[in-house]
C-alpha positions as CSV (number, residue, x, y, z in Angstrom):
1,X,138.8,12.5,96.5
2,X,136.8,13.6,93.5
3,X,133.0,15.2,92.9
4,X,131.0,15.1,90.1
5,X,130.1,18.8,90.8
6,X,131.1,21.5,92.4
7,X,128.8,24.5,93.8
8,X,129.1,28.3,94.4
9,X,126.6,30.4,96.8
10,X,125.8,33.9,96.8
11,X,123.2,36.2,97.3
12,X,121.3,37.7,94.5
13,X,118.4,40.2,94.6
14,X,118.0,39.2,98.0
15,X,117.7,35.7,97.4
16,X,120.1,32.9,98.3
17,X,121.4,31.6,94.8
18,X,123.3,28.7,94.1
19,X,125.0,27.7,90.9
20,X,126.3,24.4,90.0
21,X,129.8,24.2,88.1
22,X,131.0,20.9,86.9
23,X,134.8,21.0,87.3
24,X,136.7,22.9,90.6
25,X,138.6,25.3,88.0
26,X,135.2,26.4,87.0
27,X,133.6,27.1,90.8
28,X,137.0,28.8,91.6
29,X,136.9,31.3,89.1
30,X,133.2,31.9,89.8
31,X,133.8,32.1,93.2
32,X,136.8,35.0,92.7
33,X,134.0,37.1,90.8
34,X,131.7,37.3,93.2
35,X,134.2,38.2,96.0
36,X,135.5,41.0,93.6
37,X,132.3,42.3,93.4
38,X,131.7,42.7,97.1
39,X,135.3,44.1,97.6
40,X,134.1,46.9,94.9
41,X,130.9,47.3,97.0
42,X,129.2,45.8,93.8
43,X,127.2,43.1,96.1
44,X,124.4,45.6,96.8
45,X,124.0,45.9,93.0
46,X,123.9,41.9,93.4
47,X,121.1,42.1,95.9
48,X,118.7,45.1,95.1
49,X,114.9,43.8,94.7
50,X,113.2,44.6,91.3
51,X,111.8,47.7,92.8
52,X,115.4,48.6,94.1
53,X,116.7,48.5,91.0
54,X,113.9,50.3,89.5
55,X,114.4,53.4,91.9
56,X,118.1,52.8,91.1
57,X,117.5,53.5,87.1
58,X,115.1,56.6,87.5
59,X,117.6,58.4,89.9
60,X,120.5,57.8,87.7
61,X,118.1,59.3,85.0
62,X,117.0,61.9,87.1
63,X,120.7,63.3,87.4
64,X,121.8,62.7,84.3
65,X,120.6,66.6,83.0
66,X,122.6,67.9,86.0
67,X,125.4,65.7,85.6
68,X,125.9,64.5,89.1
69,X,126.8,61.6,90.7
70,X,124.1,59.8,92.8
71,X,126.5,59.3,95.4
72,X,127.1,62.9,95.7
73,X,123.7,63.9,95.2
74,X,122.4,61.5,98.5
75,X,125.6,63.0,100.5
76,X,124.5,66.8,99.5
77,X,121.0,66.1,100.3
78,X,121.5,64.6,103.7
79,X,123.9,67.8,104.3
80,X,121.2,70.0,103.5
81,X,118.7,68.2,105.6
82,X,120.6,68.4,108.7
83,X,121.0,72.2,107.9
84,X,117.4,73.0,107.7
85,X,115.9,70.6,110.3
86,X,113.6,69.5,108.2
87,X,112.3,71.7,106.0
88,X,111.6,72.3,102.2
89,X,115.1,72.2,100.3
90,X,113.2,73.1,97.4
91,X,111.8,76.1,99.2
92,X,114.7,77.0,100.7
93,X,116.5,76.8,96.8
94,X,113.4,79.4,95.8
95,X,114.4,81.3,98.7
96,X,118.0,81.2,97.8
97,X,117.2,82.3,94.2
98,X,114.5,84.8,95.1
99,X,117.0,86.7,97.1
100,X,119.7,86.2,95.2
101,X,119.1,86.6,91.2
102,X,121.5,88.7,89.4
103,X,118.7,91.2,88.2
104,X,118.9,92.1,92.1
105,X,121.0,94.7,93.6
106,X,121.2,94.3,97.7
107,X,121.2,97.7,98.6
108,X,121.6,98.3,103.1
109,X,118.1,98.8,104.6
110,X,120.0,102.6,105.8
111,X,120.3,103.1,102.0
112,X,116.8,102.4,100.6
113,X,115.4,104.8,103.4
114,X,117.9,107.5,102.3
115,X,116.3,107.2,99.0
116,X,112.7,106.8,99.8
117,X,112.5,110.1,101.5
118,X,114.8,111.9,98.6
119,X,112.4,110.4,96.0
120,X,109.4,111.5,98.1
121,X,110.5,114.9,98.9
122,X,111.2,115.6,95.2
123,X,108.2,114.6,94.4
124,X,106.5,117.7,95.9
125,X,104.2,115.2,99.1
126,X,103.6,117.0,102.3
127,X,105.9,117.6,104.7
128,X,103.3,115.7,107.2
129,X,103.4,113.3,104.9
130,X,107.2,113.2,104.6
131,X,107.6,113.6,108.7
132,X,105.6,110.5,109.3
133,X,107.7,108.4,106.7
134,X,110.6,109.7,108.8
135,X,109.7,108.8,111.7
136,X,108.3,104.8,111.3
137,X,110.8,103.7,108.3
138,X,113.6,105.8,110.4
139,X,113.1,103.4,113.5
140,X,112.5,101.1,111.5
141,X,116.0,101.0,109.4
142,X,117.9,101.9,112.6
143,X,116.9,98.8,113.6
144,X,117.9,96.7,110.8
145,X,121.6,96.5,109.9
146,X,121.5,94.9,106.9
147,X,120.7,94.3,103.4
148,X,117.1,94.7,102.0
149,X,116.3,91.2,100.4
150,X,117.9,90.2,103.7
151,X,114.7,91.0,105.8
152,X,111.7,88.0,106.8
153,X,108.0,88.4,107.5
154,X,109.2,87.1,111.0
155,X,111.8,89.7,111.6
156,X,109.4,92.2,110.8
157,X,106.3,90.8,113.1
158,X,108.4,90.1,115.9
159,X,110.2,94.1,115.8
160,X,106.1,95.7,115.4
161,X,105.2,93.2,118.5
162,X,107.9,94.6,120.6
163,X,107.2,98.4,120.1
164,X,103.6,97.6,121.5
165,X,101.9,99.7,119.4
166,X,98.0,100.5,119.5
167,X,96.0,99.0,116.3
168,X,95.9,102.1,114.6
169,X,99.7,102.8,115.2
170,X,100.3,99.2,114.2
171,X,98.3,99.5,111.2
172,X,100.0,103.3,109.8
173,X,103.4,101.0,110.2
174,X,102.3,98.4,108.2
175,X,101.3,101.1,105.8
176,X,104.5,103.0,105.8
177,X,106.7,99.6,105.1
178,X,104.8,98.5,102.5
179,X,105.4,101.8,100.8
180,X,108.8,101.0,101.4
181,X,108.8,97.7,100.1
182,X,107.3,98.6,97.4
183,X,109.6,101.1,96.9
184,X,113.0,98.6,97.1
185,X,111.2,96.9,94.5
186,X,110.7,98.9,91.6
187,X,114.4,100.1,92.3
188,X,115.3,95.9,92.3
189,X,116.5,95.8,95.8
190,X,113.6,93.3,96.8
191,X,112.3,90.5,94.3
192,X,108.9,91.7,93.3
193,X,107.9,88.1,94.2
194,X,108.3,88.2,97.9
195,X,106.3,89.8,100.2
196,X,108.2,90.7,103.7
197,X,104.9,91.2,105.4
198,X,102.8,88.4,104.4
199,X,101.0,87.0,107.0
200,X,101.2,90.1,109.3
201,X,97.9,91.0,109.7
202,X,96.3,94.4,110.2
203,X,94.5,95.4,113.3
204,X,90.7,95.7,114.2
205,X,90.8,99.2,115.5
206,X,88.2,99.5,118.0
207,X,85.4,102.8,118.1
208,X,87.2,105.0,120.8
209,X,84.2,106.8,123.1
210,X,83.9,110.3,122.5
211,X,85.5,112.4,125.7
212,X,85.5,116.2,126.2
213,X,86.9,118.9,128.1
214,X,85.2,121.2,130.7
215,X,85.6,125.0,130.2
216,X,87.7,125.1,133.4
217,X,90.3,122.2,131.9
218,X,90.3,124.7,128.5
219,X,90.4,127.9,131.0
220,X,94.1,125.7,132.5
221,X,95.4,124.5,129.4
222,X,94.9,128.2,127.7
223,X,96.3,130.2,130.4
224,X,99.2,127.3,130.5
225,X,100.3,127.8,126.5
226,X,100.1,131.9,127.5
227,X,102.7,131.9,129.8
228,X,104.7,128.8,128.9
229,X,104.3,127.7,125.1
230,X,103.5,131.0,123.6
231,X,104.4,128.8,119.8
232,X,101.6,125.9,120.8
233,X,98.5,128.5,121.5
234,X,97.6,129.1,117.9
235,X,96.8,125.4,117.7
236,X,95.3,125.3,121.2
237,X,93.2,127.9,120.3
238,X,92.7,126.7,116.6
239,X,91.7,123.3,118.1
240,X,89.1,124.3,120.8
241,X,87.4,127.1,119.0
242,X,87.0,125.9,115.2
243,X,87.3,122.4,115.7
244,X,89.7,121.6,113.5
245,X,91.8,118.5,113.9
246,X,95.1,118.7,115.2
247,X,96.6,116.8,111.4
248,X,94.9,119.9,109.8
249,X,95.9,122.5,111.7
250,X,99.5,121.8,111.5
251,X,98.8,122.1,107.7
252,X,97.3,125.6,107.9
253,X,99.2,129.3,107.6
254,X,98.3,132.4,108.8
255,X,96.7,133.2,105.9
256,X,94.7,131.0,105.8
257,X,93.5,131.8,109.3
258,X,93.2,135.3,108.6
259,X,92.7,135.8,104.6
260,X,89.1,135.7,104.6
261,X,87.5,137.9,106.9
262,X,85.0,136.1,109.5
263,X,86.3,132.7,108.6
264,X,88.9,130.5,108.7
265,X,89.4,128.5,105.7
266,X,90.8,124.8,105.4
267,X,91.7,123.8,101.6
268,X,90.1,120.2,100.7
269,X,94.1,119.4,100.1
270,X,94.5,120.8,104.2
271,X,91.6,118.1,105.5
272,X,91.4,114.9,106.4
273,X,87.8,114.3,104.0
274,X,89.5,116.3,101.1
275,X,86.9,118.8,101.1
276,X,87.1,122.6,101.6
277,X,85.6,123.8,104.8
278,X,84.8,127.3,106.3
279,X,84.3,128.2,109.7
280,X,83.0,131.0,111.4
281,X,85.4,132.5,113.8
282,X,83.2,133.4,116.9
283,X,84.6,136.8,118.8
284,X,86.1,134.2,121.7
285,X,88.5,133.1,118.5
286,X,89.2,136.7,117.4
287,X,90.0,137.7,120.8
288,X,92.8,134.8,121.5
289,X,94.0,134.8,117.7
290,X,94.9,138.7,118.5
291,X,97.4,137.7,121.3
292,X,98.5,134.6,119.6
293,X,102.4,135.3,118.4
294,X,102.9,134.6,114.7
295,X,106.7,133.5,113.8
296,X,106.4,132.0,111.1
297,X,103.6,132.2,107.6
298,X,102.9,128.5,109.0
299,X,100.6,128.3,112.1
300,X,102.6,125.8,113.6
301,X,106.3,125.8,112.3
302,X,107.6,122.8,114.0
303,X,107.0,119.1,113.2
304,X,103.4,117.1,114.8
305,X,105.6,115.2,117.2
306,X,107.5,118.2,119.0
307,X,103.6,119.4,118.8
308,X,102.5,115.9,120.6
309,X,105.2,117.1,123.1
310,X,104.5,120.7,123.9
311,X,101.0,119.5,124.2
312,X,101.2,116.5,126.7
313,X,103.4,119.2,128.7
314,X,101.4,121.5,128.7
315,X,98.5,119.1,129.8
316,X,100.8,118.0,132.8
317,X,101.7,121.7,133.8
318,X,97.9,122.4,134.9
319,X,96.8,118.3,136.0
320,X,94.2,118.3,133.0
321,X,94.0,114.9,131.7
322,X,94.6,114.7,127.8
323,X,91.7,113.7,126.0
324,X,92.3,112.1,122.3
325,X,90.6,114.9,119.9
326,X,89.2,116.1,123.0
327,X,89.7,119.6,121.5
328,X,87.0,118.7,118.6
329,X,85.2,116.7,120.1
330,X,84.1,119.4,122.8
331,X,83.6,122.0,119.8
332,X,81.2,119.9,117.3
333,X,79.4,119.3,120.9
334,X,79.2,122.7,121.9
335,X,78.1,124.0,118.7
336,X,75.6,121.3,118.1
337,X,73.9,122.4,121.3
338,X,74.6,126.0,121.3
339,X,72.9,126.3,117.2
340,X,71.0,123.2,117.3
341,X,71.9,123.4,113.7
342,X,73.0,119.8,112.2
343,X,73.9,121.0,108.7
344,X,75.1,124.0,109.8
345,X,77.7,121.8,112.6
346,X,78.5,119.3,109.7
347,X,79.6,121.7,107.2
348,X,82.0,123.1,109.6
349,X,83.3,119.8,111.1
350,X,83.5,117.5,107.7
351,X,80.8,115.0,109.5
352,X,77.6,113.9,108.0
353,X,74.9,115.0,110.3
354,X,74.3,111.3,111.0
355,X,77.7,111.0,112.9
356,X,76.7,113.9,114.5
357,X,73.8,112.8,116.5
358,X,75.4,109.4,117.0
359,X,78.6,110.8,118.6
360,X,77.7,114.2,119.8
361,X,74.1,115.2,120.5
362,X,74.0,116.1,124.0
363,X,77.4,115.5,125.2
364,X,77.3,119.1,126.1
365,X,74.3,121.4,127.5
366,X,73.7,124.7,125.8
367,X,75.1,126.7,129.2
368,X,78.4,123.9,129.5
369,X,78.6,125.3,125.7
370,X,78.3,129.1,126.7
371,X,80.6,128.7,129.2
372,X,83.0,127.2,126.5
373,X,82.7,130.0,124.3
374,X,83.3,132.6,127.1
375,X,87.1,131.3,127.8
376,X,88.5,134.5,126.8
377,X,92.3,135.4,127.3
378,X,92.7,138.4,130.3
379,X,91.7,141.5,129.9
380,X,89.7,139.9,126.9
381,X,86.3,140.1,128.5
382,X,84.4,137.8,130.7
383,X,87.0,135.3,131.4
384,X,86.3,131.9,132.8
385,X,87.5,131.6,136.5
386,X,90.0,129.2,137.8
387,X,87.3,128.2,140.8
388,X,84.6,128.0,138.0
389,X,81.8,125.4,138.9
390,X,83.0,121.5,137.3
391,X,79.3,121.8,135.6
392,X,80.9,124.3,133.3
């Protein structure tokens, strides 16, 4: 039997396509080309749309700088897709670089705080200064075993959250790491582009209400430190009697207690507002500061937190509730009411007489301030009496 023509289908951009051939030899051989191309896989070529193709050509260009295959391009891709669950594999590649660029050295978090504190101490800072480094980026580096560049905002967040910290605390943290970070890069152990605490936030720390101690709770605590803390009563006494804040009286030496006669003196570079400040030392001081022991040139020659120690002890020992700056707080009160004297009060205490009369105007009476004044150590004079009245 014989045809006059002989036809070959196939598919082509999708589309059924037929094509007429006028001799059997001729459909054959057409035939064998097509089925070559889908044994090399070459029939999705055959089918792609115009847009398919389109795609096809700019990916293909799109490589060409890189020189990679699109095949292995799509198969890396999907690998790195299943590896980050969906995110960025750009950002992660920014990541990858930020972290990893030869300018960088990756130094051990253990290392960088080793070097902090060296770098610090040479540089002549306080040793307040250098003892609260110690103790926030010391916790901090004992708690991260590994490299610097290493570290993510989210590591850091979730290690502040579980040391429930108070806002302030949480805030002097974030301070103290991003001196560190800073640190790790100007020494290129961090990229100076990333930030490991972006998006922690700082704290709104809240107005605490101003508390004070009754002369009997001072009378306790005093007779406590005598007998038991002989090293802590300089700063007891220090604390209740010139009102001095416990961060500058850990700064202060004897001499500057004592050097100037009827005052005790606090260098601006001693106080929290910078600024120099004299204070009249009322006989009540003189008479405690002659039994107070002196070891050291250095009032208090031990660091703040053995001092938060001895002094939460001592608290316990008599049953006296601590009160934050209780110690100065009770002082600016009783000398506001005993002098009545705002310029006079703010001078001493580094206030403006505003804050004076908005935190401490008549927190204390003028007789609760007499009796505050009259706390003298035995044999001292007229000494406050363990079954004193609470209205002292």
């Amino acid at each position: 039997m014989s045809y006059d023509e002989y036809t070959v289908l196939y598919y082509l951009g999708g589309k059924r396509t037929r094509k007429n051939c006028s001799t059997f030899a001729e459909s054959l051989a057409l035939a064998e080309i097509k089925a070559a191309e889908l044994s090399r896989g070459e029939i999705d070529a055959a089918q792609f749309s115009g847009s398919d193709r389109l795609a096809y050509g700019q990916a293909l260009e799109t490589l060409r700088p890189v020189k990679v295959d699109l095949n292995s391009a799509a198969l890396e891709y999907a690998q790195a897709q299943e590896i980050l669950g969906g995110h960025s594999i750009t950002e992660a590649c920014r990541y990858f670089v930020r972290h990893h660029s030869e300018a960088l050295t990756p130094k051990p978090v253990k290392d960088v705080f080793a070097e902090i504190i060296e770098k610090k101490t040479k540089a002549g800072l306080s040793d307040r200064y250098l003892e609260d480094l110690r103790y926030r980026l010391g916790a901090f580096s004992k708690s991260f075993v590994c490299e610097i560049n290493q570290i993510t905002p989210d590591q850091v967040e979730l290690w502040l959250d579980a040391l429930g910290l108070s806002a302030r605390s949480h805030n002097n943290h974030l301070r103290a790491l991003g001196t560190f970070f800073n640190f790790a890069k100007v020494r290129k152990y961090l990229s100076k582009d990333f930030d490991p605490l972006e998006g922690i936030m700082r704290r709104k720390e809240k107005a605490g209400r101003v508390t004070v101690f009754s002369a009997k709770e001072l009378a306790l605590l005093l007779g406590n430190a005598s007998e038991k803390h002989p090293d802590y009563l300089p700063c007891l006494v220090l604390g209740a009697f010139t009102g001095l804040r416990q961060s500058e009286i850990v700064r202060l030496s004897w001499d500057d207690v004592e050097g100037t006669p009827g005052v005790v003196v606090a260098e601006a570079d001693k106080t929290k507002t910078q600024t120099k400040r004299h204070i009249d030392i009322k006989p009540v001081l003189a008479k405690w500061l002659a039994v107070c022991p002196r070891q050291t040139p250095m009032v208090w020659p031990h660091s703040s937190h053995y001092l938060n120690e001895v002094r939460a002890e001592n608290a316990e020992q008599v049953k006296v509730k601590w009160q934050k700056n209780g110690l100065r707080h009770t002082w600016v009160s009783c000398r506001l009411a005993e002098t009545n004297d705002a310029a006079k009060v703010s001078a001493e205490a580094g206030n403006s007489p505003q804050i004076l009369y908005s935190n401490y105007r008549e927190l204390m009476t003028p007789a609760q301030a007499e009796a505050w004044f009259s706390v003298e150590p035995p044999g001292g004079g007229k000494v406050v009496s363990m079954q004193q009245s609470n209205t002292a």
